[in-house]
Backbone atoms as SQL, in Angstrom:
CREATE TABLE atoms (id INTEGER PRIMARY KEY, chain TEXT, resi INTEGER, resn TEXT, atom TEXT, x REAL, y REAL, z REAL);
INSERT INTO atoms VALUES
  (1, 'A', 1, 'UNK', 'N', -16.589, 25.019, -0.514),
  (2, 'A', 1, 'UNK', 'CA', -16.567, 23.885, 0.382),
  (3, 'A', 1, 'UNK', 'C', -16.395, 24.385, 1.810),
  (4, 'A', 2, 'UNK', 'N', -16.900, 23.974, 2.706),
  (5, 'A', 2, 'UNK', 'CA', -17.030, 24.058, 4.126),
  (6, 'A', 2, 'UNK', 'C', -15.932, 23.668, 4.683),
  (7, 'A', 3, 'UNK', 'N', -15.175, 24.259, 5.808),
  (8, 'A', 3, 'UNK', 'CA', -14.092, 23.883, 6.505),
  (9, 'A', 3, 'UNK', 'C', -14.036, 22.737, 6.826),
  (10, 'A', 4, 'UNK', 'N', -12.462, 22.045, 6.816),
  (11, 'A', 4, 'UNK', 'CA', -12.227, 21.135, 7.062),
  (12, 'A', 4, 'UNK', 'C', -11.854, 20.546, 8.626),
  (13, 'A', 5, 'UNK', 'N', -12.430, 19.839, 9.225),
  (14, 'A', 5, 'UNK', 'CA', -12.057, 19.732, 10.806),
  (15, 'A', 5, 'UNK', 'C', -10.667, 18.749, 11.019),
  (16, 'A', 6, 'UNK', 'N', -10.596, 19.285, 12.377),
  (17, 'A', 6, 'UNK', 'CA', -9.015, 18.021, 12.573),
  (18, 'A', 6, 'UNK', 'C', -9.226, 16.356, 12.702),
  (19, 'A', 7, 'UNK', 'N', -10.530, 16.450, 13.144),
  (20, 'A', 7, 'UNK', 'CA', -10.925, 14.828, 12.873),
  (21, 'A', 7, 'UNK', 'C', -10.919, 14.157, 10.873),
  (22, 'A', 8, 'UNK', 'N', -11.326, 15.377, 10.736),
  (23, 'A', 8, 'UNK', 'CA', -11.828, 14.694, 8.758),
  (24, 'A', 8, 'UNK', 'C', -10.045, 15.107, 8.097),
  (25, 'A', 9, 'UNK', 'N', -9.066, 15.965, 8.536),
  (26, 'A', 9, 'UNK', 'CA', -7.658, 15.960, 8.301),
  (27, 'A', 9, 'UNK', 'C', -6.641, 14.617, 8.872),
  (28, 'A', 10, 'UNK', 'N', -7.048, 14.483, 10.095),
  (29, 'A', 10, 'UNK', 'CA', -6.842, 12.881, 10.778),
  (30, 'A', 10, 'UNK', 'C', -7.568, 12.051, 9.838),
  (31, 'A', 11, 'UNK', 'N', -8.284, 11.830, 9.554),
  (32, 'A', 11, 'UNK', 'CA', -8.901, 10.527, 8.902),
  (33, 'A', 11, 'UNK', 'C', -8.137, 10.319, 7.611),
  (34, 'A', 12, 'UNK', 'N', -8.127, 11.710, 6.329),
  (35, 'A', 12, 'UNK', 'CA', -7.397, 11.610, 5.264),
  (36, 'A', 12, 'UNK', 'C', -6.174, 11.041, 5.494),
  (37, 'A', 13, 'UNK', 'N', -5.411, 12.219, 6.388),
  (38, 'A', 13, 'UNK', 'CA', -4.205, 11.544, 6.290),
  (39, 'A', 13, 'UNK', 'C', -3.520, 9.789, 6.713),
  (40, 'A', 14, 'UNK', 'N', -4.387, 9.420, 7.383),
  (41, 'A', 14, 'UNK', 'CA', -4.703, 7.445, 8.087),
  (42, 'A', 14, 'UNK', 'C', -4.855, 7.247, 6.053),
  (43, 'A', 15, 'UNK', 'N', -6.127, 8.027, 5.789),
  (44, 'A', 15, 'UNK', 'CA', -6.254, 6.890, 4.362),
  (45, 'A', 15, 'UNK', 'C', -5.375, 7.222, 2.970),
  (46, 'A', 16, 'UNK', 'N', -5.117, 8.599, 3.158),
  (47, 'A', 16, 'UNK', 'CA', -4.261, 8.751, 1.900),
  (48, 'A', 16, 'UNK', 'C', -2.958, 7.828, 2.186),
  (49, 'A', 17, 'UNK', 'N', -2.506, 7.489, 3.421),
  (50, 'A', 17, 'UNK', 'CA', -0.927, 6.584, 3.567),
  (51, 'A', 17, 'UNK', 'C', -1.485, 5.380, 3.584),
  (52, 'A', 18, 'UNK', 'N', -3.010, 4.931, 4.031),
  (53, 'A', 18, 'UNK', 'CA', -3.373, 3.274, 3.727),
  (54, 'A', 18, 'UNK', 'C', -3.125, 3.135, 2.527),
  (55, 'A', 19, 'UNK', 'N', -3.359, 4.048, 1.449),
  (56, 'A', 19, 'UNK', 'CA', -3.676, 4.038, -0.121),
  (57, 'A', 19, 'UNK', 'C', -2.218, 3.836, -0.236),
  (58, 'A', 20, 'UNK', 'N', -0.916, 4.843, 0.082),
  (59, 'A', 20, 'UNK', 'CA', 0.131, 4.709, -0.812),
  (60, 'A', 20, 'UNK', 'C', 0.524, 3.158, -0.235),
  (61, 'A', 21, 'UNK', 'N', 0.577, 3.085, 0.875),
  (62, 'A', 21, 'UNK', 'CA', 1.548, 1.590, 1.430),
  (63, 'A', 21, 'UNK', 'C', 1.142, 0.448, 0.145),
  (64, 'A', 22, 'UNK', 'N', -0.804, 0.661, -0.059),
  (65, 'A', 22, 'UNK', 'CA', -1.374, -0.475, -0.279),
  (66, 'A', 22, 'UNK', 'C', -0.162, -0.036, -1.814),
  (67, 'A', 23, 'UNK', 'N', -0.635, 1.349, -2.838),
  (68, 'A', 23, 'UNK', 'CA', 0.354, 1.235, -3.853),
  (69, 'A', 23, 'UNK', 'C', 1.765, 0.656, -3.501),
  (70, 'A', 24, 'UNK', 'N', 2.726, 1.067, -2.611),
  (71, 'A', 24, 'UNK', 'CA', 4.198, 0.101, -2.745),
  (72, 'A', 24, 'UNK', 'C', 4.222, -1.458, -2.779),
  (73, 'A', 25, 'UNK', 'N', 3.111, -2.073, -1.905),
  (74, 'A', 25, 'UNK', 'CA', 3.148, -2.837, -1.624),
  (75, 'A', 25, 'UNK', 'C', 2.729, -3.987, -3.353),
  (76, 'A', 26, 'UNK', 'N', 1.556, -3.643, -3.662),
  (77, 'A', 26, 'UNK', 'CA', 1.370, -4.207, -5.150),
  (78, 'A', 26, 'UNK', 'C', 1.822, -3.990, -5.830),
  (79, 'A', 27, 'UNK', 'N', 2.852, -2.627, -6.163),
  (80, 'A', 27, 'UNK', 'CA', 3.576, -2.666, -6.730),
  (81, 'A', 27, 'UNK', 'C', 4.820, -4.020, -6.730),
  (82, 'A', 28, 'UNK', 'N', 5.162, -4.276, -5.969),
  (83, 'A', 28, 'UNK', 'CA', 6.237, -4.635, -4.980),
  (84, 'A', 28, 'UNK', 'C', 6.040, -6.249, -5.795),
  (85, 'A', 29, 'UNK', 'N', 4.814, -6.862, -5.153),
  (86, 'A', 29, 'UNK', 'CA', 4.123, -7.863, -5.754),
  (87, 'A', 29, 'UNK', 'C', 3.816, -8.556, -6.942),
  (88, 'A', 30, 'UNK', 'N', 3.887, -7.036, -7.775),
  (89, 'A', 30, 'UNK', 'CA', 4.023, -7.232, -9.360),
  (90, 'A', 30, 'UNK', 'C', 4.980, -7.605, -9.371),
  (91, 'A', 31, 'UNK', 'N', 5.850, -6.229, -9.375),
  (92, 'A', 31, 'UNK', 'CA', 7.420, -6.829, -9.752),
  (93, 'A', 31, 'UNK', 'C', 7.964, -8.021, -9.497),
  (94, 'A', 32, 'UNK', 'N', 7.427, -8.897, -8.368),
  (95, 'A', 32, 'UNK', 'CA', 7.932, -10.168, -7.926),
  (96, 'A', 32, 'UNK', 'C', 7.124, -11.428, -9.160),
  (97, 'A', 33, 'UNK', 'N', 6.090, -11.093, -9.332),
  (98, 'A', 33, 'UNK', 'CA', 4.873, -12.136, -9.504),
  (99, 'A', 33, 'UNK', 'C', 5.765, -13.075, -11.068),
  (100, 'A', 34, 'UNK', 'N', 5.384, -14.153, -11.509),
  (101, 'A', 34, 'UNK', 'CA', 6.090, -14.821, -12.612),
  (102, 'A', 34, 'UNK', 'C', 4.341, -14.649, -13.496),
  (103, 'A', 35, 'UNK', 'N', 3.728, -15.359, -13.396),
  (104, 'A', 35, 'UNK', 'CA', 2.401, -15.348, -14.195),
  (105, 'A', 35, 'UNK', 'C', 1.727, -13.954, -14.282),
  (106, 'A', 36, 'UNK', 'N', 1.505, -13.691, -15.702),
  (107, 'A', 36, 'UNK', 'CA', 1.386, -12.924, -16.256),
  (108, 'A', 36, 'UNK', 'C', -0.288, -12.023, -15.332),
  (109, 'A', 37, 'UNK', 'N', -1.064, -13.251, -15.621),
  (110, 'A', 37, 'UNK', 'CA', -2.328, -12.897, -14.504),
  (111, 'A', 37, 'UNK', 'C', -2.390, -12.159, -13.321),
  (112, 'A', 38, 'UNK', 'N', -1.505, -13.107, -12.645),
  (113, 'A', 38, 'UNK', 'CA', -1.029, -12.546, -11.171),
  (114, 'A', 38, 'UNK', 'C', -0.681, -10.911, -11.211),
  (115, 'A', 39, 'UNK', 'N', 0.416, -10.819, -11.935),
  (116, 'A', 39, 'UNK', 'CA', 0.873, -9.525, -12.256),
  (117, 'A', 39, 'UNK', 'C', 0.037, -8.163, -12.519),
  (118, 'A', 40, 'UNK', 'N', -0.463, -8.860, -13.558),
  (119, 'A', 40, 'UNK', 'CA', -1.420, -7.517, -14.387),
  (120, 'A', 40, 'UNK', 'C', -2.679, -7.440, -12.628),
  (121, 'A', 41, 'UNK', 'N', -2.947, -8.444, -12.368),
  (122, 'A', 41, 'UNK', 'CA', -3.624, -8.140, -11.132),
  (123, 'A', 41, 'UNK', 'C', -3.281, -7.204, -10.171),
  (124, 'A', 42, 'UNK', 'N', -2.004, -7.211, -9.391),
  (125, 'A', 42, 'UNK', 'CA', -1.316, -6.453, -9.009),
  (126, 'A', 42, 'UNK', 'C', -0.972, -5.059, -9.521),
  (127, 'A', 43, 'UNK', 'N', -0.894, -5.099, -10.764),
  (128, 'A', 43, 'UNK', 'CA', -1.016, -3.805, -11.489),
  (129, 'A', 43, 'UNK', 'C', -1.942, -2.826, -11.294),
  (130, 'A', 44, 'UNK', 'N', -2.822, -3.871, -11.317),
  (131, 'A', 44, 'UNK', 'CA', -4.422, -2.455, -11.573),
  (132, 'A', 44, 'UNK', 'C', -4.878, -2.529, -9.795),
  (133, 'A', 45, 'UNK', 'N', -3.955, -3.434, -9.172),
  (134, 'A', 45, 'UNK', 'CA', -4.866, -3.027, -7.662),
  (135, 'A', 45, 'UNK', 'C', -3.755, -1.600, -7.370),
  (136, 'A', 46, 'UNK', 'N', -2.501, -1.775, -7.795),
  (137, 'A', 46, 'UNK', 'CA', -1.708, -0.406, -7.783),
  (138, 'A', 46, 'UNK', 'C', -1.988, 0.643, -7.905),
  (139, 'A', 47, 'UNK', 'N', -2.637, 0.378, -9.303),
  (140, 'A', 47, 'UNK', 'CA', -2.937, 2.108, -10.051),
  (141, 'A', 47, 'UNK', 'C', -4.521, 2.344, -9.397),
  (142, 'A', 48, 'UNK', 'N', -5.100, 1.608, -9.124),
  (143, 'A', 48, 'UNK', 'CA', -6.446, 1.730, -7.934),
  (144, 'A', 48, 'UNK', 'C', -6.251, 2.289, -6.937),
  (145, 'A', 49, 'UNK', 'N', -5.102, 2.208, -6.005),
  (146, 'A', 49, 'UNK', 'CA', -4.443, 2.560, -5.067),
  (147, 'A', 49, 'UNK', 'C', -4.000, 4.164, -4.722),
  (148, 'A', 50, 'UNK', 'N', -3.335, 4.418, -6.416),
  (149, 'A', 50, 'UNK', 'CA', -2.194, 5.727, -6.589),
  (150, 'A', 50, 'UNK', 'C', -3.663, 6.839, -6.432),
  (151, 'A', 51, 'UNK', 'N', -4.740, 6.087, -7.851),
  (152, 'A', 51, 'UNK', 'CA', -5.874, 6.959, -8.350),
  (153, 'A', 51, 'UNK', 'C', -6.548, 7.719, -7.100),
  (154, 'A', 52, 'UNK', 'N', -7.026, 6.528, -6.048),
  (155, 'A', 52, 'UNK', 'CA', -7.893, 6.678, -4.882),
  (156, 'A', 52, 'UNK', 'C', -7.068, 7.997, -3.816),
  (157, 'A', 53, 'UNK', 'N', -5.164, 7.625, -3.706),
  (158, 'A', 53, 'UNK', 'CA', -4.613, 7.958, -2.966),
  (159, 'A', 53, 'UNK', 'C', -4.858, 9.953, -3.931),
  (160, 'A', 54, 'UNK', 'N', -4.787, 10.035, -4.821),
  (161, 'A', 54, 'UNK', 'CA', -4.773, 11.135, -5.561),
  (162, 'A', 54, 'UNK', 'C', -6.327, 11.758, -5.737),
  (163, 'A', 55, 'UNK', 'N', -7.063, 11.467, -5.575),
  (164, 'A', 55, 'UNK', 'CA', -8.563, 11.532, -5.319),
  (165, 'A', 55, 'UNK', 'C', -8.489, 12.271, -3.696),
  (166, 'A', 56, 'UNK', 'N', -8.340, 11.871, -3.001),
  (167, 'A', 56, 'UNK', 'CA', -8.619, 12.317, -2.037),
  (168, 'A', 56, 'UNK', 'C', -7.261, 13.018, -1.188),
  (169, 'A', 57, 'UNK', 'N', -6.370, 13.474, -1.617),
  (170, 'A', 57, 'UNK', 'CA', -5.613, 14.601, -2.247),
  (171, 'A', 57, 'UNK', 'C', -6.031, 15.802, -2.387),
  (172, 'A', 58, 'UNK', 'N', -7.102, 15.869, -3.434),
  (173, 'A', 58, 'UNK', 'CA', -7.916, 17.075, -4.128),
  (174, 'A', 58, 'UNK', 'C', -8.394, 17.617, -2.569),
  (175, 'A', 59, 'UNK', 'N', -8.669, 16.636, -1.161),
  (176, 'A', 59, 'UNK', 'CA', -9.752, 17.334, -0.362),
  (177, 'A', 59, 'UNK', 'C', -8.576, 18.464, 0.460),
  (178, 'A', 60, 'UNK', 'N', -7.545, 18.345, 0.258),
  (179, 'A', 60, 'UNK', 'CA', -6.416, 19.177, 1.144),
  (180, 'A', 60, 'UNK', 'C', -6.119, 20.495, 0.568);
């Protein structure tokens, strides 16, 4: 793989912390939510979140 520049290290790091906030935050949401729907919704936008935030991880 070709070097990484300080603009494409700036950008990861903006999206790998958009990714975790977005994970605390649905997390957060679950844990609050009463309907089961709601919840499991929140769930998988979480683990969407952790996956994406861990995906682009690998580029560091």
């Amino acid at each position: 793989m070709s070097e990484i520049s300080i603009l494409d290290l700036q950008n990861l790091r903006h999206l790998i912390g958009g990714y975790d906030t977005s994970h605390c935050k649905m997390t957060e949401y679950a844990n609050e939510a009463k309907d089961p729907e709601i919840k499991k919704l929140f769930e998988d936008a979480a683990n969407s979140a952790m996956k994406n935030k861990q995906d682009l991880m690998k580029f560091l």
